[in-house]
C-alpha positions, -999 to +999 in steps of 0.1 A: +399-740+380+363-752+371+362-726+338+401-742+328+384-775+331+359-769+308+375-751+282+398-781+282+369-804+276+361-777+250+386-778+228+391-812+224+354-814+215+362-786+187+390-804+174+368-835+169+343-813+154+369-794+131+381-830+119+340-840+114+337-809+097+366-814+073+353-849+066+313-838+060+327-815+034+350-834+017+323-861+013+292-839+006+294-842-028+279-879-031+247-858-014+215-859-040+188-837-044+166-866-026+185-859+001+186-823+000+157-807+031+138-786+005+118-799-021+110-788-059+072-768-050+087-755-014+076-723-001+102-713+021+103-690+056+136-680+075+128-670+105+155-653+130+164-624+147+183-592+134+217-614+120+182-628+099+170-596+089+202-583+073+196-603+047+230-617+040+230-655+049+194-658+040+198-644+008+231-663+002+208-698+007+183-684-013+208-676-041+229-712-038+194-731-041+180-715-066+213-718-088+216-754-079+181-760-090+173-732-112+144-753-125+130-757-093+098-739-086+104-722-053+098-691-030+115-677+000+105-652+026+124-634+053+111-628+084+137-618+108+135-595+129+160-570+150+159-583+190+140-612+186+138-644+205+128-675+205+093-663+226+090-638+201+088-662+171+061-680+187+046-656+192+044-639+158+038-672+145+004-672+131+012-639+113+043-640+095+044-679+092+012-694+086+000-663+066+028-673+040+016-707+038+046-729+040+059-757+036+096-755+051+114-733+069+147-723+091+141-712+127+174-690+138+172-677+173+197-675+206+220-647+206+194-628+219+177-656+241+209-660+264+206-624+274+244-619+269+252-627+304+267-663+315+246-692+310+211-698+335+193-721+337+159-698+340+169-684+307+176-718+292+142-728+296+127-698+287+145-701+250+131-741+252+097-732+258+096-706+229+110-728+206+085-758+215+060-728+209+075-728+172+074-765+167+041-768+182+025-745+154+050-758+125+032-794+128+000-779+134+008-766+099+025-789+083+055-773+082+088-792+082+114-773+104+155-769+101+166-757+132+198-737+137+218-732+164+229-695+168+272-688+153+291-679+184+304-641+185+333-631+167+352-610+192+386-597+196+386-602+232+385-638+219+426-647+222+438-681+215+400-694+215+368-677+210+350-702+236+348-681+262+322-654+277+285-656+259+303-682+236+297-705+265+261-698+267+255-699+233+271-732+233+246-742+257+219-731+239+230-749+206+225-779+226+191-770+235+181-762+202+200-800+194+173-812+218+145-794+201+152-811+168+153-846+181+124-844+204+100-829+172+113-849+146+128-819+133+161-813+112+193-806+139+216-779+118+247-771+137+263-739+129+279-731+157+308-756+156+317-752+123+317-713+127+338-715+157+360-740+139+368-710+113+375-687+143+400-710+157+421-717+124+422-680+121+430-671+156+459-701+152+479-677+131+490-648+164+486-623+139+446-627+137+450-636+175+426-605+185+410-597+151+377-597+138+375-626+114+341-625+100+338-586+095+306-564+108+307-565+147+307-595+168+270-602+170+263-593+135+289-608+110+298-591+075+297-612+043+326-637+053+311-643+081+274-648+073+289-672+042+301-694+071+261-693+083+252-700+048+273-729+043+269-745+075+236-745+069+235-757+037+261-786+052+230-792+080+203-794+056+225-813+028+230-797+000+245-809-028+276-795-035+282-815-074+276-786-101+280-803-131+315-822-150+325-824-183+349-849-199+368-845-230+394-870-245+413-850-269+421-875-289+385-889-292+365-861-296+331-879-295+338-892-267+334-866-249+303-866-221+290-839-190+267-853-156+244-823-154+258-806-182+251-811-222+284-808-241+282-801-282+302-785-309+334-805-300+366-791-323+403-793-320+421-768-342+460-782-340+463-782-299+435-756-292+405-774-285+367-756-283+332-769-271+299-754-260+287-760-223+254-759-213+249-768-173+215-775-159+229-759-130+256-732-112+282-724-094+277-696-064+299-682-038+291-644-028+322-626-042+322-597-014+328-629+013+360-636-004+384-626+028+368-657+048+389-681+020+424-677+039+407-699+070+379-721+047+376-733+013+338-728+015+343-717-023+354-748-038+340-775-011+300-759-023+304-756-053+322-788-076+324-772-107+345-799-127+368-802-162+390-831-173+408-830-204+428-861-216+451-872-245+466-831-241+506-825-252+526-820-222+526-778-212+505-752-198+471-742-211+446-712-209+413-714-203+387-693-222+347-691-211+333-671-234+359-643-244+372-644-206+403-661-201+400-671-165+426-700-157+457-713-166+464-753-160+490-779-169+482-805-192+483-831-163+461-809-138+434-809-169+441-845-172+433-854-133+406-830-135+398-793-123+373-774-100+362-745-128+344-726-096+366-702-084+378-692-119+341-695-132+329-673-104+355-647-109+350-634-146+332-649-178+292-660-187+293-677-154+297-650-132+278-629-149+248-652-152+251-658-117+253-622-105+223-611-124+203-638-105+219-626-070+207-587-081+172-603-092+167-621-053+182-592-036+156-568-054+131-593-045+137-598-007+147-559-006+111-552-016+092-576+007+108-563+031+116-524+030+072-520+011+058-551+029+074-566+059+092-539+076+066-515+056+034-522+065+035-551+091+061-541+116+050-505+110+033-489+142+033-452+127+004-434+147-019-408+125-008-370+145-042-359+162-039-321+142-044-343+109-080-342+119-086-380+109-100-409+131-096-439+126-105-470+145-079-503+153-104-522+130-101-494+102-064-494+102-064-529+104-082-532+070-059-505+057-029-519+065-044-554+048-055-536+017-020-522+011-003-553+022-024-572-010-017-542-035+022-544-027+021-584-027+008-577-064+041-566-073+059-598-059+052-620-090+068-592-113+097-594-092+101-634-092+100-634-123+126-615-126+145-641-109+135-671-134+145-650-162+180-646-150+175-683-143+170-697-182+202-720-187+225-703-215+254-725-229+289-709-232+318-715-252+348-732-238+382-728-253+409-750-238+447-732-261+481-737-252+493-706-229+510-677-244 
């Protein structure tokens, strides 16, 4: 009777949060960069356990920041790592944090904390303590702090509602880690809800009723899944979503104008009308989460790509970028105004652009971590005694420095790799009545 009551109590708190969640992201786009958590200069750590160290959600942020603020001079490092906890953060602290030097990062912990069992209290506090452990040393450092609550497990046993089981105790937790943020002046982001808000509008079709939804297993999501991490946290830290616009008046070609975009070589040709685009920043949505979109419009709702076209004849119309025809409107959808990002994202300059910069951050992050982190930090290899060699802790020690400063050699190389793919381009835009 008690566990009925509470998952009661439950779900009405989810649909409030489902109807907050709706709201934040259907009003984020008034958010400014002066609003946004990280700052143009930032060095950035994630910190987390193994859903961190797969590299998916971290290196979705990564990707969505930069291409929002491609001018921004930033840098990102992973540092999750497989079974970690809260305790363990803290107390890796000094060597994967402060060695970075930075200036922001995200703290991810609690699957593991709650021990997968139902909630105690003993555990509970042991979680607090090693996250105060964290927030102790981020002040000390002058580091400013996001921290997220773990995303609930995606399991079939799940039903009607995937609040129940460890969901429970990870719910808990998320309130613990709600606690943290006030009491340390840090940044609250809540993932949790709006994950399990996803869950629930899947699981309300009976079909999905005991599916996977997010892909990968139920502690580690796949890409749909781990693009719901992303952009809850991006909602958390708030990010804004506004790309760029551009408005024409085809009738009044010099009228035409773009926020965050330059628009030039303006030319109507009897009903086909051209111009060049050049945005100062872009659209991103990781193409292989695309099976998330039947339950969240996370595409669209990041990422407000925008077109209007007035003064058009009545009919339908193709849109060109480049030489890639990738949407087809009526003259009075480009009239009120498109969203260009799914379209953008799918084929064109656009999506190229923007998948060469997600290749050039995943090489990045790959090497950090496979030569450096992983490589040489983690690494406890052992030298076999038949090799003949002896060395002491103090000599390996210095080893494993040297050849952590030779790799780190190779990072700049890398990000600037990423800046290149980062240089603005303008694109041609070519707006001809459909065939």
């Amino acid at each position: 009777m008690n566990l009925r009551i509470t998952l009661d109590k439950t779900a009405i708190r989810l649909a409030a949060i489902c109807l907050s969640f709706g709201l934040l992201a259907s009003t984020a786009s008034s958010t400014s960069a002066a609003e946004f958590f990280f700052r143009d200069g930032d060095r950035i750590v994630v910190m987390g356990d193994s859903i961190t160290e797969q590299h998916l959600y971290s290196n979705y942020l990564e990707t969505w920041i930069t291409t929002r603020f491609p001018k921004w001079n930033l840098a990102f490092r992973n540092i999750g790592i497989g079974g970690d906890s809260s305790t363990g953060g803290n107390g890796r602290f000094q060597r994967d944090v402060v060695s970075f030097k930075p200036t922001a990062m995200t703290v991810d912990f609690g699957m593991n904390d709650g021990g997968y069992r139902p909630y105690d209290k003993a555990i509970f506090d042991r979680y607090m303590l090693g996250l105060q452990g964290i927030a102790d040393q981020a002040k000390k450092a002058g580091v400013r702090v996001a921290w997220c609550t773990p995303q609930p497990l995606d399991g079939p046993e799940g039903g009607d509602t995937a609040l129940t089981g460890y969901n429970l105790t990870l719910e808990k937790l998320s309130e613990g880690v709600k606690a943290n943020a006030e009491k340390n002046a840090g940044l609250f982001v809540d993932q949790f809800h709006p994950y399990m808000a996803v869950l629930d509008k899947a699981r309300s079709d009976k079909s999905k009723r005991y599916a996977r939804i997010t892909a990968g297993d139920a502690v580690h999501p796949g890409p749909p899944g781990q693009a719901v991490m992303a952009y809850s946290i991006l909602q958390g830290l708030n990010f804004p979503t506004f790309v760029s616009s551009v408005e024409i008046d085809a009738a009044d070609l010099k009228s035409a104008k773009g926020e965050k975009c330059q628009v030039s070589a303006v030319a109507r040709d009897g009903d086909t009308l051209t111009f060049d685009r050049l945005d100062e920043s872009l659209p991103f949505f990781p193409q292989d989460a695309a099976p998330i979109l039947p339950w969240t419009s996370i595409r669209d709702l990041a990422n407000d790509y925008r077109l209007t076209v007035r003064g058009l004849k009545p009919g339908s119309y193709e849109v060109k970028l480049g030489d890639k025809s990738v949407a087809k409107y009526t003259a009075e959808e480009l009239a009120a105004g498109v969203n260009l990002a799914t379209p953008a994202l799918a084929a064109g300059p656009v999506a190229d652009q923007v998948n060469d910069i997600r290749k050039a951050i995943e090489a990045k992050n790959k090497f950090y971590h496979d030569r450096i982190f992983r490589g040489i930090i983690l690494s406890s290899v052992s030298i076999p005694d038949y090799l003949g060699i002896k060395l002491t802790p103090q000599e390996i020690e210095s080893k494993k420095q040297a050849a952590i400063a030779e790799r780190t050699q190779e990072l700049p190389t890398l990000e600037a790799a990423i800046r290149k793919t980062l240089e603005l381009k303008s694109h041609k835009v070519t707006i001809a009545p459909a065939k």
